[in-house]
C-alpha positions in Angstrom: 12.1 -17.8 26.5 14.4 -20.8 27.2 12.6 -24.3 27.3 10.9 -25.3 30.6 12.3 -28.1 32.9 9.0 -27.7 34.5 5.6 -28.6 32.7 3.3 -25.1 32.2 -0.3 -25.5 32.9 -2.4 -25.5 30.1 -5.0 -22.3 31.2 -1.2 -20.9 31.0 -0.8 -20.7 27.5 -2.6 -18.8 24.8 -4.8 -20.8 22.3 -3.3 -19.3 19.8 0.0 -19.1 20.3 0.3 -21.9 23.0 2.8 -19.8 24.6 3.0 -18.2 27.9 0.8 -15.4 28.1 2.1 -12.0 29.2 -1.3 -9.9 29.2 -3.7 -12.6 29.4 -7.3 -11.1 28.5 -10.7 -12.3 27.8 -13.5 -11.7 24.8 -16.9 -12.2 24.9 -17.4 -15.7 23.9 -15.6 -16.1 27.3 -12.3 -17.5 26.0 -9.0 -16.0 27.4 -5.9 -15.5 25.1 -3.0 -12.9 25.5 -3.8 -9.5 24.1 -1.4 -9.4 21.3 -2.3 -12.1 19.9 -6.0 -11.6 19.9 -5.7 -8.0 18.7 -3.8 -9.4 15.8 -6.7 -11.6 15.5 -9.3 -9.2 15.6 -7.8 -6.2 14.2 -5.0 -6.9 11.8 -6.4 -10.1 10.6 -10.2 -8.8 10.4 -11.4 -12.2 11.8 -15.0 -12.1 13.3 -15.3 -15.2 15.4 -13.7 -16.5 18.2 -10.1 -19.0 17.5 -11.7 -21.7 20.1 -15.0 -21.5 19.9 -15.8 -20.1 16.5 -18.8 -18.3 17.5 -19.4 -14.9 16.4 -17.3 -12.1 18.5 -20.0 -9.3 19.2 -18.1 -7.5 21.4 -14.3 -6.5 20.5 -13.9 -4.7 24.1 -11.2 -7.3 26.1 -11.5 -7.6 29.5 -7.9 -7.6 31.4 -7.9 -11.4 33.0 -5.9 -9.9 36.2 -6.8 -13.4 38.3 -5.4 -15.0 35.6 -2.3 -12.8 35.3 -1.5 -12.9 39.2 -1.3 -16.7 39.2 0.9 -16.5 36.1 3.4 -14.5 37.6 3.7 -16.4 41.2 4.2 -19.1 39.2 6.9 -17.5 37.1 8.4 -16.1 40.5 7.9 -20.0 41.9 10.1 -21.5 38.8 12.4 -18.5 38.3 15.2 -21.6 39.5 14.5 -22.9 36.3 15.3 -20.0 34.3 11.8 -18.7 34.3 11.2 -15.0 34.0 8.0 -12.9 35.6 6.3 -11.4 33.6 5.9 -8.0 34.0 2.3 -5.9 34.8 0.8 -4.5 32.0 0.7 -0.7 31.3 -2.9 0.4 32.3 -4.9 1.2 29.4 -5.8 4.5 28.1 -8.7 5.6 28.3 -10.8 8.5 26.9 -11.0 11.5 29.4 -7.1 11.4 29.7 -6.7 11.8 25.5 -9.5 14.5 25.8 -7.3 16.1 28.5 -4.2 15.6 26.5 -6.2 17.4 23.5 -7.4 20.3 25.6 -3.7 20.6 27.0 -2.3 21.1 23.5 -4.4 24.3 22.9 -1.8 26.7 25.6 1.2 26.7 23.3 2.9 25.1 20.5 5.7 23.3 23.0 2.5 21.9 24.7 1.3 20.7 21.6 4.5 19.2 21.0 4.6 17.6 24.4 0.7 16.5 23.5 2.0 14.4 20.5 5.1 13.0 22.1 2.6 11.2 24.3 0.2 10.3 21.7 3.0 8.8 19.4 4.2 7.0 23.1 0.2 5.5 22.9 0.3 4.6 19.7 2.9 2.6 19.9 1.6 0.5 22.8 -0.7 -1.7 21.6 -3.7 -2.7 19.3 -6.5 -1.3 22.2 -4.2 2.0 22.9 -4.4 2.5 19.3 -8.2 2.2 18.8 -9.0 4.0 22.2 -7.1 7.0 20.6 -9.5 6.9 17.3 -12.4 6.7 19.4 -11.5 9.8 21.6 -11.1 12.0 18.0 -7.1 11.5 17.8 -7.5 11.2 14.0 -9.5 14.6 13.6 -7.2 16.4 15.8 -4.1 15.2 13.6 -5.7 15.8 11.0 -6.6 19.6 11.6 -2.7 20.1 12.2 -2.2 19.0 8.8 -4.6 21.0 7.2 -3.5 24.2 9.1 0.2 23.9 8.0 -0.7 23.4 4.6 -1.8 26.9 5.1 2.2 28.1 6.1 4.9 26.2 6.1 8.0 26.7 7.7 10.6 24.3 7.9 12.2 25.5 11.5 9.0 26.2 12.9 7.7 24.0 16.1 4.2 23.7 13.7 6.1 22.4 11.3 7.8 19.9 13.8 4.3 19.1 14.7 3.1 18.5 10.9 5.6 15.8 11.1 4.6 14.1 14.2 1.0 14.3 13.5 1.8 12.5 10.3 4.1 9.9 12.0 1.0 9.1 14.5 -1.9 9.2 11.6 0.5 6.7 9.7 1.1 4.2 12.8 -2.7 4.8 13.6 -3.6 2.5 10.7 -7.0 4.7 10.4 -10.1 3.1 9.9 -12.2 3.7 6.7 -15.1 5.4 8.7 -12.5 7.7 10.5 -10.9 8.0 6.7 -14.2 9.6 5.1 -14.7 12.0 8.3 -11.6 13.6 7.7 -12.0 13.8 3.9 -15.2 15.0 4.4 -16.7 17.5 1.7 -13.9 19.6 1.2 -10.0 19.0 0.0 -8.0 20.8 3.1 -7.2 17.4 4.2 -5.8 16.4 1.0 -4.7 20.0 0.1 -2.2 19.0 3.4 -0.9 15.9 2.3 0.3 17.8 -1.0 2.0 20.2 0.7 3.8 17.6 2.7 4.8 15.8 -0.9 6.0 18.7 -2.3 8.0 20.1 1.4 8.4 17.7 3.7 11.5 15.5 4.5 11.6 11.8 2.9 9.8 10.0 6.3 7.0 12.8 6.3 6.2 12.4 2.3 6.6 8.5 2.5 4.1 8.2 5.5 1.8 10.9 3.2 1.9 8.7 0.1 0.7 5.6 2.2 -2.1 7.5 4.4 -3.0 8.8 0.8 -3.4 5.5 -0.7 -5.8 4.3 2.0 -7.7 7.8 1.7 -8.6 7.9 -2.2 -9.2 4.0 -1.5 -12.5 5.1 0.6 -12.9 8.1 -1.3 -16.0 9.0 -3.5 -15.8 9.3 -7.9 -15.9 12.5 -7.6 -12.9 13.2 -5.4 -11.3 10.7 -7.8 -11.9 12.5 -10.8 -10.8 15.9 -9.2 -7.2 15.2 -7.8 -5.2 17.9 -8.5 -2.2 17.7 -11.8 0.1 18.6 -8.8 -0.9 15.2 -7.1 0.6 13.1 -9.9 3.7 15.1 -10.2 4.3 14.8 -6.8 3.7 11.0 -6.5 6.3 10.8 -9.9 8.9 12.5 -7.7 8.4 9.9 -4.9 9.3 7.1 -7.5 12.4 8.8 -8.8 13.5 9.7 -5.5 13.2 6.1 -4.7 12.5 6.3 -0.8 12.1 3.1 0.1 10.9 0.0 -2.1 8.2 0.0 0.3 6.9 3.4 -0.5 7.5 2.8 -3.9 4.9 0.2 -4.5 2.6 2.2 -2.4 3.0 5.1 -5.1 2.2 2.8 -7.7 -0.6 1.3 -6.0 -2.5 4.8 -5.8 -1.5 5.8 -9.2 -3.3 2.4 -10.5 -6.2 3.4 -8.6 -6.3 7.1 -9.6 -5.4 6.6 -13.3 -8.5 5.2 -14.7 -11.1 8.2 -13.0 -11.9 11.0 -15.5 -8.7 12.6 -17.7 -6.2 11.5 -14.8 -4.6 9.5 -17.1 -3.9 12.8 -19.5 -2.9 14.3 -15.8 -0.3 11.0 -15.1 1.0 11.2 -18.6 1.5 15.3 -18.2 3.8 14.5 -15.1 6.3 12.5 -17.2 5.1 9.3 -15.5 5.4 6.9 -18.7 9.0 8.0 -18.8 9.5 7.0 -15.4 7.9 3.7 -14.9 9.7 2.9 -18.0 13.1 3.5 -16.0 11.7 2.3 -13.1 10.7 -1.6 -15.4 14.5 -1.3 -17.0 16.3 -1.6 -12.9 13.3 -4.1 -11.1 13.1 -7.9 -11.7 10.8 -8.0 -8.6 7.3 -9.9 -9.7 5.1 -7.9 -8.1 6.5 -4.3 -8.9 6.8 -5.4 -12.5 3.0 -6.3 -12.6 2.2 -2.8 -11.1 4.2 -1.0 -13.6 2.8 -2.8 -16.2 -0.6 -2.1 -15.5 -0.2 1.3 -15.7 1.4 1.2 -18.7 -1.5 -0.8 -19.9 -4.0 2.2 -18.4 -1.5 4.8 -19.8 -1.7 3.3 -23.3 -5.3 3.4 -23.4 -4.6 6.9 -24.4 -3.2 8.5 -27.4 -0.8 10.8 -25.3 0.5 7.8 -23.0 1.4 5.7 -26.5 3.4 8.5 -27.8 5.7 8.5 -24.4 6.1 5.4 -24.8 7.2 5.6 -28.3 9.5 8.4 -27.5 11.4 6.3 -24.7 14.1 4.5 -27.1 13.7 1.3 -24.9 10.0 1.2 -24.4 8.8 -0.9 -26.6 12.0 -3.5 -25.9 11.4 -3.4 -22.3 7.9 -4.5 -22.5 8.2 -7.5 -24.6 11.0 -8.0 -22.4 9.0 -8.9 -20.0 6.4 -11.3 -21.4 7.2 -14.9 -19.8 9.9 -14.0 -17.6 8.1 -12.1 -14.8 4.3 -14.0 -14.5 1.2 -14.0 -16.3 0.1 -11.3 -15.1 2.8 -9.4 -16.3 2.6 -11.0 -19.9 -1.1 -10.3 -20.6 -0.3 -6.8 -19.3 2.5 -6.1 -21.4 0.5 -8.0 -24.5 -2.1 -5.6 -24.0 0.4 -2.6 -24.0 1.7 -3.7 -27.6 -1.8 -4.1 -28.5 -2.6 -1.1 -27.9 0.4 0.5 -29.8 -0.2 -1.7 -33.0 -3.9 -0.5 -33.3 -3.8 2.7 -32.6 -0.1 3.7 -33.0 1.5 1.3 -35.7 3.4 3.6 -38.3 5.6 2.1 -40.3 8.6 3.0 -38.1 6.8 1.4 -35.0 6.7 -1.3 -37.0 10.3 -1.5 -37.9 11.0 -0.8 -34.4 9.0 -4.0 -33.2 10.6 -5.9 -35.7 14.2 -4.9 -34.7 13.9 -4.8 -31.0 12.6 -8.6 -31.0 8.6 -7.7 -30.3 7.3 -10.0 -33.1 9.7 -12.6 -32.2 8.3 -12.8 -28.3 5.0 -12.7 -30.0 5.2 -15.3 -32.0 7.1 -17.0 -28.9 3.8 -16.6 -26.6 1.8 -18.6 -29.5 4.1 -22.0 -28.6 3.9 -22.0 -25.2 1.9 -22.1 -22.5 -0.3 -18.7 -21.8 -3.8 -17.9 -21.0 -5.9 -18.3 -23.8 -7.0 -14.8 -23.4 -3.5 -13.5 -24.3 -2.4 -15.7 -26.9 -6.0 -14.4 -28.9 -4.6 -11.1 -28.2 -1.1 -12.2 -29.4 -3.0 -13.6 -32.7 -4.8 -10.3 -33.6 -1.2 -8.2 -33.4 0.1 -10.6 -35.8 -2.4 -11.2 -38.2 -3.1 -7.0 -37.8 0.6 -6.4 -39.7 1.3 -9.6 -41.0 2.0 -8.0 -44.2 4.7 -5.8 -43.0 6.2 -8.6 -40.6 5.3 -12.2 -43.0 8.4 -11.6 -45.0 10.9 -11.1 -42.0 12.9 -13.7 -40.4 11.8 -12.9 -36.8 8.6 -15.5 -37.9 9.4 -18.7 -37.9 8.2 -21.2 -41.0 6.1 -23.0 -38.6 4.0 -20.3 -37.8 3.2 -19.0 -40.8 2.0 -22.6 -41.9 0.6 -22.6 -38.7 -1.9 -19.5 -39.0 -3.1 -16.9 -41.8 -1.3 -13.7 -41.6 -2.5 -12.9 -44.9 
């Protein structure tokens, strides 16, 4: 909105934003804001207490401030000389008997059920209250059930199919709570038996909205779901990371796979699907902090494992890429790749891995993380890799004099 010529009243503006409001409502501490804002607040945010007042907000229900909103748009309409818009009336909210209706609607045919979502996805996208309203009134089950019953027979020109999608595009913009999560997990796997088959058949939008609404399921999920995830789980989530979908969907994928990995034999599972190879590839092409320190960690939880430490000694640039990454990404990423080569020198060091560190420069970042500044933590680590095969590595250049002065290594 262009600046004012004309001052705004102050019981105009939102506390938060200190602009304008457009849908001015009121929470129970009695303080009026405008609904975005204190949706974001409540919602997005997770805060508990009121901006103003900071006293506890019991009640989340907002009550429409329609007084309010009249006198804000007869003044708008007073000072539209000055460039002023009116703002326009809000879209009534939703409430529950018309979503039930909606529901019972879908039921006649599978155009009606189409119809059915095209209005739920017009909901959604509405606003924060819409959205909860919808999850209240059993929108989550319902999308849900579609899921699970095309898992059962897909067909890609089908109007079920069609439906799959647009149940999944609605569950993903829901941003499901966890209570609604672990109702529709429940005590069986049809819901997740349905996200699979969308990983393995649907289109790039449908399996990167399954990967995230998978993330946030197994995040409320209990060990023993965990432990059970399928082989046919990880292979799918490898695909999404070499299909490379979005960077966004990407670090979701790795986000589950570092929750999954450590439950039960998944990492035997991970390491089946050919995911070393891949996150290897992947840490060669990304510079990006944050996806570096993902990757890393999984290598670290891969490498716990006698299978994942020979993938990674298969990959010709494994070992090289790792200590690659020690102080150049964060220190995060340095203890996690320390801990990788850790790993490999105690439970993997033959004489050609040995060679190999020596030739790819390995020793020579080791000795590197000694001088400067790391967490204590790591440079111990760093000490006990060293001192481990300092009679294989002592006589090599890669040391420097100093250090061998410096510390025993024999």
């Amino acid at each position: 909105m262009e600046a004012y010529e004309v001052e705004v009243p102050s019981y105009f503006l939102c506390p938060i934003s200190t602009q304008l409001m457009k849908d001015p409502v009121t929470v129970s501490t009695g303080i009026t804001y405008d609904r975005e804002n204190i949706e974001k607040w409540l919602f997005s945010c997770k805060k508990t207490t009121c901006p103003v007042t900071k006293q506890p907000v019991l009640d989340t229900d907002l009550t429409p401030n329609h007084t309010l909103r009249r006198l804000i748009q007869a003044w708008c309409t007073l000072n539209s000389s000055y460039g002023i818009e009116r703002i326009p009336t809000p879209k009534a909210a939703v409430d529950k008997s018309h979503i039930l209706k909606l529901f019972h609607e879908a039921k006649k045919s599978p155009q009606a059920q189409l119809s059915c979502l095209q209005r739920l996805r017009s909901i959604v996208q509405s606003n924060e209250s819409s959205r909860r309203y919808l999850e209240a009134a059993g929108a989550v089950e319902y999308l849900a059930s579609i899921i699970k019953k095309d898992a059962l027979g897909w067909d890609q020109d089908s109007d079920f199919s069609k439906a799959s999608d647009d149940a999944l595009d609605i569950l993903y913009r829901l941003e499901i709570s966890d209570s609604s999560l672990r109702k529709i997990l429940g005590d069986d796997d049809q819901f997740l038996e349905g996200l699979l088959h969308v990983l393995k058949c649907g289109n790039y939008q449908s399996r990167a909205h399954a990967i995230t609404i998978l993330k946030s399921a197994l995040n409320v999920a209990d060990p023993v779901q965990l432990i059970g995830v399928k082989p046919e789980f990880f292979v799918e989530i490898v695909q999404i990371l070499q299909d490379k979908i979005s960077h966004q969907t990407s670090k979701a994928a790795l986000k589950l796979l570092v929750e999954l990995c450590p439950w039960g034999r998944n990492r035997i599972k991970a390491v089946g699907s050919s995911l070393v190879l891949v996150l290897i590839e992947l840490l060669l092409d990304t510079s990006e902090r944050r996806s570096c320190e993902l990757i890393l960690t999984l290598l670290d939880q891969l490498c716990g494992c006698a299978e994942g430490r020979a993938e990674l000694l298969k990959h010709g640039g494994g070992l090289a890429i790792v200590s690659k990454k020690i102080l150049r990404v964060s220190h995060v990423a340095s203890d996690k790749a320390v801990r990788i080569i850790s790993s490999i020198s105690k439970f993997s060091a033959n004489s050609r891995v040995l060679q190999e560190m020596l030739q790819v420069g390995v020793v020579t970042k080791l000795c590197l993380v000694l001088q400067v500044c790391s967490s204590q933590k790591t440079k111990e680590k760093t000490k006990e890799i060293l001192v481990l095969h300092s009679r294989v590595w002592n006589q090599s250049s890669c040391i420097p004099p100093h250090l061998l002065s410096s510390f025993s290594f024999s």
